[in-house]
BAFI-3210 file (N, C-alpha, C; in Angstrom, 3 decimals, decimal comma, padded with zeros to 6 digits):
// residues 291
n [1|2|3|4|5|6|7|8|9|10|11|12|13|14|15|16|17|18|19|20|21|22|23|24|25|26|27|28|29|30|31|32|33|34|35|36|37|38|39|40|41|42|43|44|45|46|47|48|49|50|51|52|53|54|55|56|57|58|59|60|61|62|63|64|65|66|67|68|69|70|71|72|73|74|75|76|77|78|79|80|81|82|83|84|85|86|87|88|89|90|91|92|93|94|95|96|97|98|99|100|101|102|103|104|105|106|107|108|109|110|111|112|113|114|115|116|117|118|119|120|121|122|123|124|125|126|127|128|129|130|131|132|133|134|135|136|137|138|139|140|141|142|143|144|145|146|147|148|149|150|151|152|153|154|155|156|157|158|159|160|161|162|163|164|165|166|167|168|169|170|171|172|173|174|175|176|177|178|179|180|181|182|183|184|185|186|187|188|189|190|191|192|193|194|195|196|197|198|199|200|201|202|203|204|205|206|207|208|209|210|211|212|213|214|215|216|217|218|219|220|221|222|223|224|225|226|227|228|229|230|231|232|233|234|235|236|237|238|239|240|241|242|243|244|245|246|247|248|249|250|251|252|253|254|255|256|257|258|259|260|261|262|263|264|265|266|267|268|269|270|271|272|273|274|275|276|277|278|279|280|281|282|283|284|285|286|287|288|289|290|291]
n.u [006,651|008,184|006,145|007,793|009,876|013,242|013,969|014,652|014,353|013,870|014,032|013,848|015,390|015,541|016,126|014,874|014,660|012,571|010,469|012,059|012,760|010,233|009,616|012,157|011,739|009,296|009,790|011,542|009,973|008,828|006,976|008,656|011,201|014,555|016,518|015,766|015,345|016,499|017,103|017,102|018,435|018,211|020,518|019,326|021,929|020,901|020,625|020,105|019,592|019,698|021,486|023,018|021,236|020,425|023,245|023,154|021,316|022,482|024,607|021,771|020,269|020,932|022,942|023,080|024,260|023,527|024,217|022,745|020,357|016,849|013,821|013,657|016,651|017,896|016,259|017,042|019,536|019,118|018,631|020,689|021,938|020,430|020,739|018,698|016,036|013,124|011,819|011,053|009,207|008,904|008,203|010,091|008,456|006,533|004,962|004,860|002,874|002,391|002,567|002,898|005,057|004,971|001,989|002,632|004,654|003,449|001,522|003,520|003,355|001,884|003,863|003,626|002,884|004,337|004,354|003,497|000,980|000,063|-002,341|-002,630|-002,790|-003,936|-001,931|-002,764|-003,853|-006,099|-006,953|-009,664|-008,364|-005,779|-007,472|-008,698|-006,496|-006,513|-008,061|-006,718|-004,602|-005,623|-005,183|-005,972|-007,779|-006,117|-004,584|-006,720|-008,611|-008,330|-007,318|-004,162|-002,822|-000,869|001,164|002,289|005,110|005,241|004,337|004,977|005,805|008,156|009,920|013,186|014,226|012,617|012,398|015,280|014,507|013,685|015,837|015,621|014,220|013,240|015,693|015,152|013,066|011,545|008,736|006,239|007,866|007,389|004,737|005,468|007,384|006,003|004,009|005,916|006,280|003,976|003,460|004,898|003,841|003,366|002,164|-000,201|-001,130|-003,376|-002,431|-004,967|-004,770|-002,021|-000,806|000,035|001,043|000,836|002,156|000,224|-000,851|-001,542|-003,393|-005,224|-003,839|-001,370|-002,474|-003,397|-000,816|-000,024|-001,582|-000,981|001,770|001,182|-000,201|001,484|004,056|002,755|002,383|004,588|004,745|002,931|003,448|005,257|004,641|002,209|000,518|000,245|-001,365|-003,788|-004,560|-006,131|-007,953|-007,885|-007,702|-006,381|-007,989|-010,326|-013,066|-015,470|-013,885|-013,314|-016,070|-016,621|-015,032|-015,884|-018,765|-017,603|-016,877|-019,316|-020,291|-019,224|-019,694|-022,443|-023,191|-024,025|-021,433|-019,412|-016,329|-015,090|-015,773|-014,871|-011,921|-011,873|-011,875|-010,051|-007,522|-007,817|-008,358|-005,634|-004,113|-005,203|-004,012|-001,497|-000,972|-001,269|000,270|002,817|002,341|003,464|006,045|006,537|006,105|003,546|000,340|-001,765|-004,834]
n.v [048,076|046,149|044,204|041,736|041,044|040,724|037,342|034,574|031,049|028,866|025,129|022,403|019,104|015,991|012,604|012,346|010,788|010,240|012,167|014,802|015,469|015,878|018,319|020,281|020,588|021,719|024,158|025,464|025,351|027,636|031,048|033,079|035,557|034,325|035,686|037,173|034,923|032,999|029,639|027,868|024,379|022,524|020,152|017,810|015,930|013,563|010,367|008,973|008,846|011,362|013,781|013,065|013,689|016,597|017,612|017,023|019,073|021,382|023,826|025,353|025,747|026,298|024,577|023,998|022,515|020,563|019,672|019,089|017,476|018,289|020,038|022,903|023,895|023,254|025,086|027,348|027,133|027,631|030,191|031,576|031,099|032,633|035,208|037,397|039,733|038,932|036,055|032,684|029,523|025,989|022,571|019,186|017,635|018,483|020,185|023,008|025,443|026,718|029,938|029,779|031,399|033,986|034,604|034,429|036,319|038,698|040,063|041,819|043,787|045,608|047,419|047,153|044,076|041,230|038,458|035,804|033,276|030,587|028,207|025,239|021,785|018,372|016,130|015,493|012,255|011,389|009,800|009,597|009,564|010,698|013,415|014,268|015,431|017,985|019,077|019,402|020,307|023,148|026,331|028,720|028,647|029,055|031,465|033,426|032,458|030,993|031,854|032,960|033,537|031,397|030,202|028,229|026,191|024,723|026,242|029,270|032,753|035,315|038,327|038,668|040,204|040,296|037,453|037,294|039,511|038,172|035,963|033,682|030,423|027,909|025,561|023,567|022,591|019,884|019,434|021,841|023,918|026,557|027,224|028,435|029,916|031,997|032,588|033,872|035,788|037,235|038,474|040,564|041,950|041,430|041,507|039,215|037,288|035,582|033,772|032,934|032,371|031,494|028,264|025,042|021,858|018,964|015,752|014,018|012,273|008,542|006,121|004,747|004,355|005,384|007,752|008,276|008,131|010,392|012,374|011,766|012,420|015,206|016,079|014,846|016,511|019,547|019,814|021,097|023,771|024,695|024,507|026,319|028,718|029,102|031,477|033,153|031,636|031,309|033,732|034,219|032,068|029,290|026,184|023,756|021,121|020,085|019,946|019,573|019,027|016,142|015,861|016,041|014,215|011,442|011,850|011,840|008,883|007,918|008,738|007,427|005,256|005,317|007,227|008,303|009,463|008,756|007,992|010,474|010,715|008,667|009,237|011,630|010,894|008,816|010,224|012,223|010,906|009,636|012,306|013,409|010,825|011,414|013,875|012,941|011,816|013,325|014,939|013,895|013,841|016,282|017,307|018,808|019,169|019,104|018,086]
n.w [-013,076|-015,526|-018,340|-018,745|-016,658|-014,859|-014,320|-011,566|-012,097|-009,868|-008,938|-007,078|-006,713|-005,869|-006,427|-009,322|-011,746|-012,669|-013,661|-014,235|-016,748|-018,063|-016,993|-017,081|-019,620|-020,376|-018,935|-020,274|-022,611|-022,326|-023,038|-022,677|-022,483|-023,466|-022,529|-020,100|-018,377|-015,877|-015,574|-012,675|-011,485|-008,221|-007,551|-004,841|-003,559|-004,916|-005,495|-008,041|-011,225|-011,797|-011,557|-013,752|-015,949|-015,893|-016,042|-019,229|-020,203|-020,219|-021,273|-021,166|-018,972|-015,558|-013,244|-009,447|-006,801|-003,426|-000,588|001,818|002,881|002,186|001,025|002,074|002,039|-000,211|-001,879|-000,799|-001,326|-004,204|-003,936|-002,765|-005,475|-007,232|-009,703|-010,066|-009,011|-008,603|-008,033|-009,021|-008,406|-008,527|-008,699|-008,989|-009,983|-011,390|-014,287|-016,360|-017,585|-020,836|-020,713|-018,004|-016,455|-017,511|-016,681|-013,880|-012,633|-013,334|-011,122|-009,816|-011,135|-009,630|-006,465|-003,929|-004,206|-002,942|-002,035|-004,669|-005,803|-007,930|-010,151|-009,463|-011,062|-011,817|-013,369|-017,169|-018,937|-016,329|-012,732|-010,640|-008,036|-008,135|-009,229|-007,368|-005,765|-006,880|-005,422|-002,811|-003,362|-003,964|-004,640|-004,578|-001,214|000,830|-000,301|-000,457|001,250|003,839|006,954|009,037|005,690|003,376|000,979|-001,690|-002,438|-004,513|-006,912|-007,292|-006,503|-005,688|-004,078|-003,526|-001,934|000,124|000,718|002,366|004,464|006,551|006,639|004,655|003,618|006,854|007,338|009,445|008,752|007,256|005,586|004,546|004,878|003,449|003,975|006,785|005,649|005,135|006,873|008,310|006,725|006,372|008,769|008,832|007,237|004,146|001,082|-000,424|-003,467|-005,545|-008,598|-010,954|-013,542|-013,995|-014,333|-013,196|-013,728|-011,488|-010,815|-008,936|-006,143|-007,387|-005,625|-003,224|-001,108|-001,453|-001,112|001,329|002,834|001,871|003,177|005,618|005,729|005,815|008,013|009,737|009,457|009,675|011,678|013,472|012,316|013,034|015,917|015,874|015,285|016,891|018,523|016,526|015,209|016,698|017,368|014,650|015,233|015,565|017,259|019,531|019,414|017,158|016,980|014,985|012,496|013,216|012,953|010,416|008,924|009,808|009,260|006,025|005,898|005,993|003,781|001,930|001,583|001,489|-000,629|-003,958|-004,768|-004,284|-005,247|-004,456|-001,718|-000,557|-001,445|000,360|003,066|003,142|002,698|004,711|006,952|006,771|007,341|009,777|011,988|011,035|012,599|015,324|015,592|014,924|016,986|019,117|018,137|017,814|020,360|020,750|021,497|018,581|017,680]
ca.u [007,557|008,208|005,781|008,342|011,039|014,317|013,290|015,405|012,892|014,480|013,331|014,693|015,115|016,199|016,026|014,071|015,072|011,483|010,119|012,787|013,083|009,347|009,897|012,906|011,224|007,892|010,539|012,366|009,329|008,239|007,212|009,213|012,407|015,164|017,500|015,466|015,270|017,447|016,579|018,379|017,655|019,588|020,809|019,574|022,230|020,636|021,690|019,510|020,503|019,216|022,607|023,419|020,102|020,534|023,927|022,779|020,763|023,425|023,959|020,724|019,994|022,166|022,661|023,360|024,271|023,181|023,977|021,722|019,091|015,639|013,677|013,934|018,012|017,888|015,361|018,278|020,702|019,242|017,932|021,827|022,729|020,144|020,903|017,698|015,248|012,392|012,386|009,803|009,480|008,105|008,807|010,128|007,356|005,514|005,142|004,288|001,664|003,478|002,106|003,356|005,802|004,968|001,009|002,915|004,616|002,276|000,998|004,525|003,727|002,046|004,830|003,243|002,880|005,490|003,786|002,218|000,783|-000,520|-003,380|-001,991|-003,694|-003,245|-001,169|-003,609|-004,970|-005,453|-008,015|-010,737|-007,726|-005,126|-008,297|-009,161|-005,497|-006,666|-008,947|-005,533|-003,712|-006,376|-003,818|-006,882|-007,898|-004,989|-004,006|-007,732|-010,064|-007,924|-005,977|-003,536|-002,550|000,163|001,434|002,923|006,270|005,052|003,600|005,163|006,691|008,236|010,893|014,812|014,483|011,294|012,721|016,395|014,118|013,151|016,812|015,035|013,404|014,000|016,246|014,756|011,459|011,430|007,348|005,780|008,666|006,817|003,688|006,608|007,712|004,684|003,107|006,950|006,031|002,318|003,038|005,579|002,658|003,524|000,734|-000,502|-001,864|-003,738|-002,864|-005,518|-004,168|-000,603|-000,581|001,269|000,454|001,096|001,982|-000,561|-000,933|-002,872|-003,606|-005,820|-002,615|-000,559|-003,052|-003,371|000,425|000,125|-002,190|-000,052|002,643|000,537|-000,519|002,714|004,642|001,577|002,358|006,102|004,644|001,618|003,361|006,485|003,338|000,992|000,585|-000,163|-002,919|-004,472|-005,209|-007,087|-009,172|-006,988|-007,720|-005,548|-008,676|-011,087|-013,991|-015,438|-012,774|-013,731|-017,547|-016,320|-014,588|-017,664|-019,674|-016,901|-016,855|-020,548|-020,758|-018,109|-020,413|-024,112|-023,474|-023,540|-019,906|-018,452|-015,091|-014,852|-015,637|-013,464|-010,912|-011,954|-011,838|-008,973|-006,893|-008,282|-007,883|-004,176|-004,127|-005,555|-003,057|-000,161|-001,130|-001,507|001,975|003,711|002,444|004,058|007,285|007,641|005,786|002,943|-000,640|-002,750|-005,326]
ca.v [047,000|045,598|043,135|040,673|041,575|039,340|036,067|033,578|030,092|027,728|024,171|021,311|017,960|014,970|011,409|012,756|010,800|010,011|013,497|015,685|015,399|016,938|019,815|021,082|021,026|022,700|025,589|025,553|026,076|028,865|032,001|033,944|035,985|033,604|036,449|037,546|034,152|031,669|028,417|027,079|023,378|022,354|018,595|017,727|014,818|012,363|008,914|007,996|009,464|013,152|014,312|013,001|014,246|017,594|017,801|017,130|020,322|022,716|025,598|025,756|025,552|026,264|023,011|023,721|021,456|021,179|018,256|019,276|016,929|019,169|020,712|024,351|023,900|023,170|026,598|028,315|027,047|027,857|031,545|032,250|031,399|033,198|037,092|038,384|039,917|037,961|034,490|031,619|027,992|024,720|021,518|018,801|016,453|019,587|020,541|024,560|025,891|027,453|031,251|030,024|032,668|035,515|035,145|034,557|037,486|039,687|040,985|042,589|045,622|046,311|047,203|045,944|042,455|040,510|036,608|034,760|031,502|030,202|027,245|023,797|020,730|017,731|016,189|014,433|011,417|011,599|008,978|009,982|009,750|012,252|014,829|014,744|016,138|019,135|019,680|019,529|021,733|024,191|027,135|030,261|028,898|029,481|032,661|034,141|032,659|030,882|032,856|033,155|032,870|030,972|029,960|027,252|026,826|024,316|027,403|030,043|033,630|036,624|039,372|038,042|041,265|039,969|036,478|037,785|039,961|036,572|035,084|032,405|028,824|027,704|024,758|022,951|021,670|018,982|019,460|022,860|024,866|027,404|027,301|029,000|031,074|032,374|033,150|035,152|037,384|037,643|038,896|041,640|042,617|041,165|041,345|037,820|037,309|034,604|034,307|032,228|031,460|030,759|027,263|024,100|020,503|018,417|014,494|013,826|010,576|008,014|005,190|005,364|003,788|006,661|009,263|008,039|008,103|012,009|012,566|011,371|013,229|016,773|016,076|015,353|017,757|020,639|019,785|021,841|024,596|025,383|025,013|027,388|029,748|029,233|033,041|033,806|030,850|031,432|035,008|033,587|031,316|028,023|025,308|022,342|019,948|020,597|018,482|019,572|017,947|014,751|015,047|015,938|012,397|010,690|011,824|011,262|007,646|007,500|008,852|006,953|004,335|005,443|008,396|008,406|010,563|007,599|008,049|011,398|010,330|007,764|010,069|012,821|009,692|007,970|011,792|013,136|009,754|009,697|013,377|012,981|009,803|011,888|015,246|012,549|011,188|014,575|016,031|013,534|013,997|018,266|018,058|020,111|018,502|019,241|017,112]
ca.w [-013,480|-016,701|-018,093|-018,622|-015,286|-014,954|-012,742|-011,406|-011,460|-008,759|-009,240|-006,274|-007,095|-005,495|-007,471|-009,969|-012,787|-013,947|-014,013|-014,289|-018,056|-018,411|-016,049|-017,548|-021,308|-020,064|-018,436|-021,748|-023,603|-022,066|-024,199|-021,856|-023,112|-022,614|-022,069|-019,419|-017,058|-015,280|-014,828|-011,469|-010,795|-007,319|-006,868|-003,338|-003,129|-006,057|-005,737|-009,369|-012,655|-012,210|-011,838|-015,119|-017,268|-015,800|-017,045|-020,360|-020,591|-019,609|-020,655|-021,078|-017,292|-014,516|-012,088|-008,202|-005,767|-002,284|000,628|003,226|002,746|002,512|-000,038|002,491|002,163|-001,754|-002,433|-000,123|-002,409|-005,499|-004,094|-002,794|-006,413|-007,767|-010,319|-010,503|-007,443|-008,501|-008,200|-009,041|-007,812|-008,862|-008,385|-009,954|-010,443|-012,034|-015,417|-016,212|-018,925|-021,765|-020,309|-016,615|-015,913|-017,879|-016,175|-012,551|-011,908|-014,124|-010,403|-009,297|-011,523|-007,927|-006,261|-002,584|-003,926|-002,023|-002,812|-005,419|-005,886|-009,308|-010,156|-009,035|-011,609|-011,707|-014,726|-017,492|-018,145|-014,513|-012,216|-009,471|-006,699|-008,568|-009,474|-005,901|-005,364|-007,176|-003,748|-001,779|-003,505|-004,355|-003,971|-004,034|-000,853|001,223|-000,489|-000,241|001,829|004,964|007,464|008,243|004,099|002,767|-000,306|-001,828|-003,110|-006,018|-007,679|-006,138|-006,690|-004,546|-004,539|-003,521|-000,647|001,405|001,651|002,674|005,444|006,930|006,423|003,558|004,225|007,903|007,104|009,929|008,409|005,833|005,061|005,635|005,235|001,750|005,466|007,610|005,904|004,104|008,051|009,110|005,605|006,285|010,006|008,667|006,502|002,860|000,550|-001,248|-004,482|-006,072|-009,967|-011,163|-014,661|-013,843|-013,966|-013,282|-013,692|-011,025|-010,752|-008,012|-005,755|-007,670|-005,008|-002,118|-000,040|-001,664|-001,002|003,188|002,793|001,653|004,240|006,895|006,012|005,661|008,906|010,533|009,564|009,432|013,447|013,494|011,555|014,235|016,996|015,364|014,558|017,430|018,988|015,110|014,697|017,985|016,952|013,788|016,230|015,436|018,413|019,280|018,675|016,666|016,888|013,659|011,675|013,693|012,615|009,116|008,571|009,995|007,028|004,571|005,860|005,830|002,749|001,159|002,131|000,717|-001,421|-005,256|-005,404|-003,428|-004,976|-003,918|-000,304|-000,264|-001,356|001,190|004,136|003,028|002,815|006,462|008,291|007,388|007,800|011,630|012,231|010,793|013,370|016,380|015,398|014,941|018,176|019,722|017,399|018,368|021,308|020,643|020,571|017,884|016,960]
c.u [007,243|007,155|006,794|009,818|011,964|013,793|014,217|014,232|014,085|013,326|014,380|014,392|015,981|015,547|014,500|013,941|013,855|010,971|010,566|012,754|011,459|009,246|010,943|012,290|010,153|008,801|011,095|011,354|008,365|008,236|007,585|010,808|013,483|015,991|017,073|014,961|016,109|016,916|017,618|017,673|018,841|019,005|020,768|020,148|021,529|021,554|021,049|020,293|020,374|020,550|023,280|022,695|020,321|021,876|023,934|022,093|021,442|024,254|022,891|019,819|020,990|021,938|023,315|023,337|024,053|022,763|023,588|020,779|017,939|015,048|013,697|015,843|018,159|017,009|016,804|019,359|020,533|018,806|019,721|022,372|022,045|020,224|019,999|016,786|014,394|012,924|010,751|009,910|008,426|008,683|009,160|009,537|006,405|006,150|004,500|003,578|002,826|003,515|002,636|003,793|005,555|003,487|001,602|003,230|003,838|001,907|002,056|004,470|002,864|003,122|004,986|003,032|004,195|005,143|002,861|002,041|-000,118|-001,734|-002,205|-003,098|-003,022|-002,820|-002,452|-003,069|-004,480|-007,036|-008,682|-009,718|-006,353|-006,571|-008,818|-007,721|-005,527|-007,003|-007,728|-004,825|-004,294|-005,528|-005,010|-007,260|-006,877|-004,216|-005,249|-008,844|-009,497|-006,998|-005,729|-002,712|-001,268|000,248|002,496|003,893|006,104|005,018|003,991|006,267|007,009|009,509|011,966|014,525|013,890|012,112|014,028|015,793|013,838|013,889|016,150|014,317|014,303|014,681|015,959|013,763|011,992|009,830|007,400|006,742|008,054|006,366|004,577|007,214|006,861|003,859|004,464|006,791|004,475|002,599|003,867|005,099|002,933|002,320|000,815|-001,573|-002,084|-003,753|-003,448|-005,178|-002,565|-000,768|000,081|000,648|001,076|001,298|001,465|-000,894|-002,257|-003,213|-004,374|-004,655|-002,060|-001,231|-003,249|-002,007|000,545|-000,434|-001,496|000,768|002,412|000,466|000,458|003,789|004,121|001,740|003,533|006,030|003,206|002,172|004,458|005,362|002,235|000,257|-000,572|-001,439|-003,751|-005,267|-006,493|-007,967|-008,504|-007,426|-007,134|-006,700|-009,630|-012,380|-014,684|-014,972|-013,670|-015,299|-017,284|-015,433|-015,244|-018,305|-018,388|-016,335|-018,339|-021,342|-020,452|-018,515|-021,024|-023,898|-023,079|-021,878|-019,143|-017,187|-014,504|-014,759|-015,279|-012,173|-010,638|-011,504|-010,533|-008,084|-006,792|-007,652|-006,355|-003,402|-004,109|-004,640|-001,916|-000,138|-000,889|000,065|003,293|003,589|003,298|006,063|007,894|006,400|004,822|001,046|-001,328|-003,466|-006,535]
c.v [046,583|044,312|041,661|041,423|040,386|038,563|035,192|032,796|028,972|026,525|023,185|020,162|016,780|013,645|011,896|012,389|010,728|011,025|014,514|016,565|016,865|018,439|020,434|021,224|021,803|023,811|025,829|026,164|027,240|030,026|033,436|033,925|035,270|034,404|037,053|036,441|033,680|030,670|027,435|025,627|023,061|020,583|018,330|016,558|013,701|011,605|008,088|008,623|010,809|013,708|014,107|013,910|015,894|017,973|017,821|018,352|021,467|022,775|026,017|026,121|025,834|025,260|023,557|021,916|021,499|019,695|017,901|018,986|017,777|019,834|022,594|024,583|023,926|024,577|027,206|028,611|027,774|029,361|032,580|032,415|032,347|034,943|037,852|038,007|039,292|036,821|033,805|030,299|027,440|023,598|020,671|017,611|017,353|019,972|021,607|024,751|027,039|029,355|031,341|031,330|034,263|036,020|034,792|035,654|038,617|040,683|041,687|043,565|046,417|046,069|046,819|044,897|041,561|038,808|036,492|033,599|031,639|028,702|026,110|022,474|019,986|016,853|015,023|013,551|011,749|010,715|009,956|010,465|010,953|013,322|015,450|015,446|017,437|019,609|019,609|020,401|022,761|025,474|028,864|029,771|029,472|031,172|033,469|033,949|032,170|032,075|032,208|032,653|032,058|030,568|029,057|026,831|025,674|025,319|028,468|031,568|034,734|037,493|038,356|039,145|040,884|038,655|036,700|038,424|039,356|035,436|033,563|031,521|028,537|026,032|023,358|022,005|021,350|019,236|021,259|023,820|026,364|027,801|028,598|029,786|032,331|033,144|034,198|036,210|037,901|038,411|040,121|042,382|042,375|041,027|039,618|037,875|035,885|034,546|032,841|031,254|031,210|028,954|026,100|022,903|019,472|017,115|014,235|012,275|009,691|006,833|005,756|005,492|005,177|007,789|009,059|008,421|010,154|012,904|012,798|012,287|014,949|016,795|016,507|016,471|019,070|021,105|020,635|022,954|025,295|025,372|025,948|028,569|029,852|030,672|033,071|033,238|031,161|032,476|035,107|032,360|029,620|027,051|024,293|021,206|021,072|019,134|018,406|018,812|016,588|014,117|015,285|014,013|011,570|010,760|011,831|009,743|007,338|007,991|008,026|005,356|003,837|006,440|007,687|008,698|009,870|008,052|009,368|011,333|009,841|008,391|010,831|012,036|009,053|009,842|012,210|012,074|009,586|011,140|013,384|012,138|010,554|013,320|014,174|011,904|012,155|015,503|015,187|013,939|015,706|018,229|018,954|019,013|019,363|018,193|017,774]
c.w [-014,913|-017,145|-018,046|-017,842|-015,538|-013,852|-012,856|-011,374|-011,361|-008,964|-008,148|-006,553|-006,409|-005,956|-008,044|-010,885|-013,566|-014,277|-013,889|-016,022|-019,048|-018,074|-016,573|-019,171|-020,844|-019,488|-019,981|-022,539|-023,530|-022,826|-023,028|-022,595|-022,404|-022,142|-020,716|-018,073|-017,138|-014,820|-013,671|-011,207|-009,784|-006,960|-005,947|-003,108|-004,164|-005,870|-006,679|-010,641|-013,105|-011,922|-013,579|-016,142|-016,968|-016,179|-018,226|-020,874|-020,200|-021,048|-020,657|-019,891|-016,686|-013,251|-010,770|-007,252|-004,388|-001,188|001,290|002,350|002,705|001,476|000,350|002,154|000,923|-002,588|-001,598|-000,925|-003,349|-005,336|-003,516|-004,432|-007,385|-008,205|-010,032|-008,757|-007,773|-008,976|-008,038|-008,777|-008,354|-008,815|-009,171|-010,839|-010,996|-013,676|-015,432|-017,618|-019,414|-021,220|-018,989|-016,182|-016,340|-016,809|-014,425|-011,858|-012,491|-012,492|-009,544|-010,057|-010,561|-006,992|-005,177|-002,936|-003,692|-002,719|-002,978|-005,602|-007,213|-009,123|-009,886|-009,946|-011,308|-013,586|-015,364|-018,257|-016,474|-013,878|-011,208|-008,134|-007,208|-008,956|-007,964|-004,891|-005,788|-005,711|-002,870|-002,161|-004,295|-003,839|-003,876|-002,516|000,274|001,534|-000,082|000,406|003,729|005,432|008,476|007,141|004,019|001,418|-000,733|-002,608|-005,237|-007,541|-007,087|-006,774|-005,708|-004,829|-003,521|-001,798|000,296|001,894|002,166|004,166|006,442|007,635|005,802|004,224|005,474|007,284|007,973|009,385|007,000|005,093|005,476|005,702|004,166|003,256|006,093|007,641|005,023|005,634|008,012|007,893|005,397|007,913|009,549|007,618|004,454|002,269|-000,665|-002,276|-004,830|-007,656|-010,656|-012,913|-015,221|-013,497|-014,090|-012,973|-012,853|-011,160|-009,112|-007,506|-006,801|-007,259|-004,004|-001,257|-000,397|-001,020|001,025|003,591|002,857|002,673|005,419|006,942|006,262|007,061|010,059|010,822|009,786|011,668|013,897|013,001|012,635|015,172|017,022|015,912|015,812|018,033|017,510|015,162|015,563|017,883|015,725|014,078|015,554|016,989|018,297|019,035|018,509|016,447|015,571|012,863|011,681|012,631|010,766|007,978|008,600|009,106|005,895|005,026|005,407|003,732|001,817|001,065|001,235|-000,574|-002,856|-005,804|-004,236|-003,775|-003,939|-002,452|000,452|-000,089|-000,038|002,554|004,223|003,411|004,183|007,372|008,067|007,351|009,407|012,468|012,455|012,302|015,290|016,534|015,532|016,318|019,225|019,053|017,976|020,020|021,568|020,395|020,043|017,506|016,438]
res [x|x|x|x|x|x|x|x|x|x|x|x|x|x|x|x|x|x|x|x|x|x|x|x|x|x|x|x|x|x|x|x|x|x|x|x|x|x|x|x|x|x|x|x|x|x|x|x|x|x|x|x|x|x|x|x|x|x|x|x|x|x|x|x|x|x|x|x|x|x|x|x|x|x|x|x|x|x|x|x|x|x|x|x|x|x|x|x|x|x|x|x|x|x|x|x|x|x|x|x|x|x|x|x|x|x|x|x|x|x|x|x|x|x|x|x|x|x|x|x|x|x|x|x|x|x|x|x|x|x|x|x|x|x|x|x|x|x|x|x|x|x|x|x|x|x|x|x|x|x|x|x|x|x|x|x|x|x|x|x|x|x|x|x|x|x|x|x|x|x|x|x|x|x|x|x|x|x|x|x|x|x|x|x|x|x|x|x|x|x|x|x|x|x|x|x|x|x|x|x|x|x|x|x|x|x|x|x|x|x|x|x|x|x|x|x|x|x|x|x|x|x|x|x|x|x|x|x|x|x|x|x|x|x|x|x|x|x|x|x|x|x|x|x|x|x|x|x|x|x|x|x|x|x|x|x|x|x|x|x|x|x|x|x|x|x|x|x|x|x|x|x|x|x|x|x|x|x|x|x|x|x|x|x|x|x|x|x|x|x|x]
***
């Protein structure tokens, strides 16, 4: 493959007006041939002023629209409208390193790599409770050390054919949908790469409240995506409780306590406990316990 291949890069956004503006200039200033990408951003329904600002950058962009609430229904959108077989994703509270795209797909000149995932930061200045979102969306472990891998659509690339093999994002899941369908292309044997200096700067929670909040929701939804998947996890020694976990929170309360690297433990405590909350909330929501 070419080092620089044609890529569609899909971006979903719903009321985005405060960080829309950065995300489309960091795509813009990419030292990638403009003749050779498309930038799709799809309107999931905005009721702030991101319908407007994204008109403003057209033609420079191409704007979709897309009514089905969801960020799996809005990637659907923007991967039906998308020309080109590769395609890249990020979000729109993300900003991309000027090298993003050219060092993302860089590993499709193997022609078995199916999906990639790039570095995930978080955006600077940045406090103790956004740097500790780096440790959440650490995107090597996922791709290379958990199984089974996934990959995350923040940072995210793959061929137009694999997800078509799949029929795209299940439209069902609001969280967890990248999870979902990252296991149905890891069981039909897709190969996953980790590209360590593709990266993209996140706007990361910076409250504890926010970050219990993020928690919660990882949790809950993380619950619709295991029990879709369970056969699969079960095989990779997955258990509906895990007591571990449990004694892992225990010392990041106790630490969060006594320890020197308090914030961090706070972080790690505050994160898990509305992680744990959110999984005890969602098994009741699909029916499925995990805790």
């Amino acid at each position: 493959m070419a080092d620089t291949p044609n890529v569609s890069v899909i971006v979903p956004v719903y009321n985005g007006a405060t960080t829309i503006d950065a995300c489309i200039q960091s795509l813009l200033d990419l030292d990638y041939p403009t003749e050779q990408r498309e930038l799709i951003f799809v309107d999931n329904a905005s009721t702030d002023k991101t319908p407007e600002i994204l008109s403003n950058y057209q033609p420079k962009i191409r704007v979709a629209f897309e009514a089905k609430r969801g960020p799996a229904a809005a990637r659907n959108c923007g991967l039906r409208a998308a020309r080109y077989e590769i395609v890249a994703m990020t979000d729109a509270d993300c900003t991309v390193d000027h090298h993003w795209l050219r060092r993302l797909v860089k590993p499709f000149d193997d022609p078995g790599v199916g999906l990639i995932g790039g570095t995930i930061l978080s955006k600077h200045p940045c406090n103790s409770v956004e740097r500790f979102g780096e440790r959440i969306h650490d995107h090597r472990m996922p791709i290379e050390v958990w199984m089974p891998p996934y990959v995350i659509t923040m940072n995210w690339a793959s061929r137009q054919a694999l997800l078509k093999d799949v029929d795209l994002f299940d439209e069902n899941f609001i969280r967890c949908e990248d999870v979902d369908l990252a296991y149905r292309e890891f069981e039909r044997g897709a190969k996953f790469v980790f590209a360590a200096d593709a990266i993209v700067y996140h706007r990361n929670e910076n409250s504890l409240g926010d970050l219990f909040r993020e928690g919660y929701l990882h949790g809950f939804y993380s619950v619709q995506a295991i029990k879709k998947h369970k056969r699969l996890l079960e095989r990779f020694g997955h258990r509906r409780f895990q007591a571990a976990s449990y004694v892992d929170l225990l010392k990041s309360l106790k630490d969060s306590v006594f320890c020197r690297r308090s914030d961090q433990a706070r972080c790690d405590f505050t994160f898990n406990s509305g992680k744990k909350l959110g999984k005890l909330c969602g098994s009741v929501r699909f029916g499925h316990l995990d805790l």
